[in-house]
N, C-alpha and C positions, 0 to 999 in steps of 0.2 A: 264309441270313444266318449271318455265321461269330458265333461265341458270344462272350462276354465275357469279358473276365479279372478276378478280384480279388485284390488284394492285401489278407491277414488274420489278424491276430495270434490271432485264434482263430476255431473253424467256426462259423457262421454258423448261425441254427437253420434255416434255409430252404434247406440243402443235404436230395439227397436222396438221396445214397451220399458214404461219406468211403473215401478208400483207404487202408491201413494196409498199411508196409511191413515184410515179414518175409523175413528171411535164411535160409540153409538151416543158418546154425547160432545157440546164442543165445536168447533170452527171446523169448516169441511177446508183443506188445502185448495187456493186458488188454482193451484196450478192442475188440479183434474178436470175445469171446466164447467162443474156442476156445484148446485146447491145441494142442502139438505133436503132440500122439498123436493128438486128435480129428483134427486136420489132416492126418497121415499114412492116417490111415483113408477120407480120400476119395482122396486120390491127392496130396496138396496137398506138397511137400518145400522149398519156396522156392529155387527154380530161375529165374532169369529170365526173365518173360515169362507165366508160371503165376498166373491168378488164383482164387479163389473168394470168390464172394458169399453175405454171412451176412444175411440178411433182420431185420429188427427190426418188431417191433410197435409201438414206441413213439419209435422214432428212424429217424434215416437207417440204411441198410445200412449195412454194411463191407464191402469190399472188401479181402481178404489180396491185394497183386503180390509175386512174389517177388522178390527183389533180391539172389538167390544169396552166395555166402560174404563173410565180413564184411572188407572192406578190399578189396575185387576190383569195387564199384561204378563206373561211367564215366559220364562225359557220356552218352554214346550209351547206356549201361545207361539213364540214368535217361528220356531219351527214349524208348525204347522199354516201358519200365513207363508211364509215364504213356499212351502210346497203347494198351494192354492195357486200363487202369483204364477209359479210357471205352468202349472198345469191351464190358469187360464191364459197365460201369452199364447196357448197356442203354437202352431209354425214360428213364432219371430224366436229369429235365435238368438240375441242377445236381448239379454233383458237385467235392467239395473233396479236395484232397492237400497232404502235406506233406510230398513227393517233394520239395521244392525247398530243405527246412528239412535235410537229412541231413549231417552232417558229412565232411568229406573232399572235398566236391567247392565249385569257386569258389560262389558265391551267385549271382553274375551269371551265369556259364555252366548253371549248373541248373536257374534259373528257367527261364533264352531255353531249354535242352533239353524243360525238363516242360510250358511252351507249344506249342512246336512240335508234339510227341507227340500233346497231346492234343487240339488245336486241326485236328490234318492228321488223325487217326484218325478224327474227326469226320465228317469233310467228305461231302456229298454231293452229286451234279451234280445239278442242278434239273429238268432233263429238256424238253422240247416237251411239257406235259403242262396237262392244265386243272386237276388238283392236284397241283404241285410234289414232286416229292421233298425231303426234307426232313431234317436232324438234328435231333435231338433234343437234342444240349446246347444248353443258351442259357447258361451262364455254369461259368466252368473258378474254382474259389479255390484261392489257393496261400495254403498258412497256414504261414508261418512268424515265426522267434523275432526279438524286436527288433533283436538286433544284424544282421540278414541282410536284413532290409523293405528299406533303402536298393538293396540289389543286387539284391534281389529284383524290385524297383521295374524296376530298367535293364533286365533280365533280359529281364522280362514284355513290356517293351515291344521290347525287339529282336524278341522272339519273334514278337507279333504281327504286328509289318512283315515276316517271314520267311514267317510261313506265310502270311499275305492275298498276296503272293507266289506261292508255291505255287501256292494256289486259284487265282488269275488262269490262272497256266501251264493247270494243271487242267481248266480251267470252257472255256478256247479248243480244247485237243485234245479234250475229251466232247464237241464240239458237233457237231451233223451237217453234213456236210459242203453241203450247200444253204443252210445260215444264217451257214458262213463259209468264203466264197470269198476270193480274195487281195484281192478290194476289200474286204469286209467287215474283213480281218486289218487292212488298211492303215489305214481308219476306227477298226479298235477301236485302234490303235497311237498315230493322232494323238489319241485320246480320250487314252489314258493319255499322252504327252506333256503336254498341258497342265494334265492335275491335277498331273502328278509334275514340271513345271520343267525338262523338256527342249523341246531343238530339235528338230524333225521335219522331216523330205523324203521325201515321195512319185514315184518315179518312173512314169510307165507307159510302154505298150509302144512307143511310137514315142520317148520319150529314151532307154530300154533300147536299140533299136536304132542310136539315134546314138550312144552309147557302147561300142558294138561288144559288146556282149553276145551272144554267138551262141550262149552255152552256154544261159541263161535263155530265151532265144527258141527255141533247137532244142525243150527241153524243152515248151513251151507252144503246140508249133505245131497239135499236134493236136485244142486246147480252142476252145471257144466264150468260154469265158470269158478276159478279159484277164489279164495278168499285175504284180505289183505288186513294186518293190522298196522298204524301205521304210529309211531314215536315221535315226535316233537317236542324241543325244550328251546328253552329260551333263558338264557344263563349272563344276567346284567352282573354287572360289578357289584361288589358289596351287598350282592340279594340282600334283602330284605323277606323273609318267610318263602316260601315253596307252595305255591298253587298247583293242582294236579287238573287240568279240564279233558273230561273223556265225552265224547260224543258218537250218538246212533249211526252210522254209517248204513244201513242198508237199500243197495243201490238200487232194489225194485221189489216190492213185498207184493207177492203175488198172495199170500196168506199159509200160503204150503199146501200141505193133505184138505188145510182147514180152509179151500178156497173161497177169498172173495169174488161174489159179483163184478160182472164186467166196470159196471159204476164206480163201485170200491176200487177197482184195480188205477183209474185213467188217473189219476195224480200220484199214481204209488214212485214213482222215479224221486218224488220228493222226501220220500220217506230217509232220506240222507242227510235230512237240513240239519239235523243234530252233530252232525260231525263235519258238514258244512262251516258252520257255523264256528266249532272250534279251529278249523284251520283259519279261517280267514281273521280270527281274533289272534294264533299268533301268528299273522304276518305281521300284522300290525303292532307289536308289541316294542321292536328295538326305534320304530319311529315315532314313536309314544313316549320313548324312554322309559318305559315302566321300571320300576326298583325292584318288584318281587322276578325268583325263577318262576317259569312255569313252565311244566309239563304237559304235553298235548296228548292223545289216545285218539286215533281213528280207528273206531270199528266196522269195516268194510266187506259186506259180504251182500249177492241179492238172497231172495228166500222162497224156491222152486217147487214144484210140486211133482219131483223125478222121482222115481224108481224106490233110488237109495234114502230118499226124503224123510225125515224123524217120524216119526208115527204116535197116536195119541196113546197114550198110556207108557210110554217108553221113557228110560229113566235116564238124563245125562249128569256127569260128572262134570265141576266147575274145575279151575283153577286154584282155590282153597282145598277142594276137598269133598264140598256139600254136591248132594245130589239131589235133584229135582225132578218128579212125576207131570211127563208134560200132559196137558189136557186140552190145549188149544195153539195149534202151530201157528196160527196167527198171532199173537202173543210172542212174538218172537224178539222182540225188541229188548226185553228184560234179559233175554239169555246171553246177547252177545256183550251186553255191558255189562254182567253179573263178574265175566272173565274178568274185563279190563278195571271192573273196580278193583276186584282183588288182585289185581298185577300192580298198581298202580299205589294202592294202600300200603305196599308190602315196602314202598319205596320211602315210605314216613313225612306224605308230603303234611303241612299244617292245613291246608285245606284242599277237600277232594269234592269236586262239583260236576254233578251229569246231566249235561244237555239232547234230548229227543225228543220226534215226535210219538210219544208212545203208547196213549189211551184215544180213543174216540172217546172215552168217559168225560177225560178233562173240558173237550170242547163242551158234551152236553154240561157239562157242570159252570164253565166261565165264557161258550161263547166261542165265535171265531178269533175275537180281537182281542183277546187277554189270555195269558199262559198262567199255569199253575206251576209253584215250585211250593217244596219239602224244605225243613230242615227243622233241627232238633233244640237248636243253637240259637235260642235270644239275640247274643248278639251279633250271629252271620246273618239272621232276618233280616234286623234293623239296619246295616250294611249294607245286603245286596237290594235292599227295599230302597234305599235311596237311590242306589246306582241306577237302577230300574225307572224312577222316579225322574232323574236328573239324565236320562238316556231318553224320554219320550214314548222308552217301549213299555206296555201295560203287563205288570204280573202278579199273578195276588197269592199269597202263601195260605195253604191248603194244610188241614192238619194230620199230622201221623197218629193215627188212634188206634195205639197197641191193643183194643179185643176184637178189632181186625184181623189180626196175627192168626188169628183160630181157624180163620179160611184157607189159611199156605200148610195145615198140618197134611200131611200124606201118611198112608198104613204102609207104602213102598220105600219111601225114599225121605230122606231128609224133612225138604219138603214139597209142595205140589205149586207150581211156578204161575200158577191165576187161581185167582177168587171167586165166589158169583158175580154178576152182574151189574150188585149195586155197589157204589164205591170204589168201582176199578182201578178209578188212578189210584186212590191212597192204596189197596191192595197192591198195586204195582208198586210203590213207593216202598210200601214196606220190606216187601222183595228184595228189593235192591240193597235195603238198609242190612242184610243179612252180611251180606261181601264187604261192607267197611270197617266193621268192628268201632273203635272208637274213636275213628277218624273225624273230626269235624266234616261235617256232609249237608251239601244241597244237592236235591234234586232236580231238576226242571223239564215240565211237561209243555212242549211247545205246539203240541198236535193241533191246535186252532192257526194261530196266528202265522206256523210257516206257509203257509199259502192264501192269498190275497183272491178271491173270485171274481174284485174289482178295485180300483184302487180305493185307499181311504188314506186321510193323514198323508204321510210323508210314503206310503208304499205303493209298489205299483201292483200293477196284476199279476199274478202268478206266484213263484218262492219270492219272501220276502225277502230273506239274513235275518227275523226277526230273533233277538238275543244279541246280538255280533255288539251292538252299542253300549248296550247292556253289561255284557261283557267286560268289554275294554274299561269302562268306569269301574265296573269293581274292583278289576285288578288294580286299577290303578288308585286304589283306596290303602293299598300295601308297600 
């Protein structure tokens, strides 16, 4: 159960740590009990990110976060302090801040930052368990000054619809991969369609087949289980432009013919956080009140290593038309969105964006903690660069370098759907830019960041939703 928020012009006596922010230069607040000297003597300098908890006999704890030099606070600093503060409350389940009260930063952006933080910090997957995993906060207070309640107010509640966001993204990639197969995904998608006010379309595997999906279908051929695509729109009043978001969906990559190692295999259930990731953005969409339509694409299938399973040098037909020499069935990620760009392009939205985890390349090239994305487009960069930026989630744009192109030629087929070795994401990237034609397009490679191996920042362990925030700010830039 995700925790509560309040809004509170003063702490509450039923808190049961209050955080108190200290800079690394400046008066330390009386009310934590300690000096600057006492503070330096444990190691404490008020550094961003650095907490210590002072214990109280007769009240709530304190909690010192540091919020490093005075006028160098950010959105995303105070984000990140606040997901400190709960992680170190520890067990106490209420815990009050007035991270959101500090001057210099909007009310309404501090609030939505110091929710997010502390609410995603929080979080814990519930597990297949007969006692639940569980968080420990049941209620976040933001106590701030009168003149900032009203934005504090807005703040709070964007916050929550971002991170319950999140968790959805979250709670679908931690699931094992036996309690959520592409029908499972599809079912949980028209659930969230009708609480959240969208339209929904489920495809399966024999309309996949009449619309010439051969990429979705090569991919699925080796499973027992069926294959799902699944449709989502979200259709405000007066739209403003048509966003088209399609996302990776495969619910367990075992690698196919091209099997991974057992290693390779034990986080593969997450290999879904792509298309995760765009359902849980539009749930979120009609309580955001976004102005643009958008259109969702789940691409749902696992990727087996049976019988009937693609086989290396085997040529599939796309949804366009083009056909592709596969060379590596692990690689499978490009073929099922290849379809869904080209179904999706064909619908003329203004901008078409692809969320997956889809290279091991990107990680070795940015890391666990930063995703790579494409685009061709000056100024969808500079756009999704800030939404990105003003989300907290880290993305760096990676360049399309057309004598790349020379690696996807095939003597069989169109063209050959992997590259060598070196550059594989932008190879993959390119790929994909094959199915839009001249659609404005971003791509995004999230293969580091949707899984956490510990927490860091505002994530916990395991599937982040890394994107989902992300997300939601761009659209809502239209």
């Amino acid at each position: 159960m995700t925790a509560t928020v309040l809004i509170s012009r003063t702490t509450p006596k039923s808190v049961d740590a209050v955080a108190v922010p200290v800079g690394t230069t400046g008066a330390v607040p009386r009310s934590l009990g300690l000096n600057r000297a006492a503070l330096a003597a444990i190691g404490f300098e008020g550094k961003p990110g650095q907490t210590v908890v002072v214990p109280s006999g007769t009240g709530p704890a304190q909690i010192a976060v540091g919020i490093g030099e005075a006028g160098t606070l950010t959105v995303q600093g105070l984000r990140n302090a606040a997901a400190a503060v709960v992680r170190a409350a520890g067990k106490r389940a209420v815990v009050a801040t007035n991270l959101a009260d500090l001057d210099g930063v909007d009310a309404v952006k501090a609030a939505q930052a110091v929710v997010e933080g502390g609410l995603l910090a929080a979080y814990r997957y519930a597990g297949i368990k007969k006692e639940p995993n569980k968080s420990a906060l049941t209620q976040l207070v933001l106590v701030v000054g009168e003149k900032r309640t009203n934005g504090a107010r807005i703040g709070s509640e964007r916050g929550q619809a971002t991170a319950a966001a999140a968790v959805l993204a979250r709670d679908l990639a931690n699931t094992p991969p036996a309690y959520m197969t592409a029908r499972h995904m599809a079912e949980k998608a028209v659930e969230v369609a009708r609480a959240c006010g969208l339209t929904v379309e489920v495809f399966n595997r024999g309309q996949l087949a009449e619309m010439g999906c051969g990429g979705m279908l090569g991919v699925n051929a080796g499973s027992v289980e069926p294959p799902r695509m699944v449709r989502l729109t979200y259709t405000p009043r007066n739209a403003v432009g048509h966003l088209a978001l399609v996302g990776k969906g495969v619910m367990f990559d075992s690698g196919g013919l091209s099997l991974k190692p057992s290693d390779g295999q034990i986080a593969m259930k997450m290999d879904m956080s792509g298309a995760a990731a765009v359902l849980a953005t539009m749930g979120s969409l009609k309580g955001l009140r976004c102005k643009a339509k958008v259109t969702g694409y789940l691409m749902c299938t696992d990727n087996m290593p049976g019988g009937n399973a693609v086989k290396l040098g085997d040529v599939l037909t796309f949804r366009n038309g083009k056909t592709a020499e596969i060379h590596n069935t692990d690689a499978e990620g490009r073929l099922v969105l290849a379809d869904a760009l080209a179904y999706a392009r064909a619908l003329n939205p203004s901008v078409l964006v692809c969320n997956a985890t889809l290279t091991g390349a990107c990680v070795v090239a940015l890391g666990q903690h930063c995703s790579g994305f494409f685009t061709a487009q000056e100024e969808l960069a500079a756009k999704f660069n800030k939404a990105a930026a003003d989300s907290g989630e880290q993305f760096w744009r990676l360049p399309l370098l057309e004598d790349m192109r020379e690696q996807l030629k095939s003597d069989v087929a169109d063209l050959k759907h992997t590259g060598d070795r070196w550059g594989g994401s932008i190879s993959a990237a390119l790929f994909l830019t094959e199915f839009v034609g001249d659609t404005p397009f971003i791509h995004c490679d999230i293969a580091g960041p949707a899984l956490a191996e510990k927490p860091y920042s505002f994530y916990s362990k395991g599937g982040t939703g890394h994107g989902v925030l992300a997300f939601l700010r761009f659209v809502e830039t239209f």
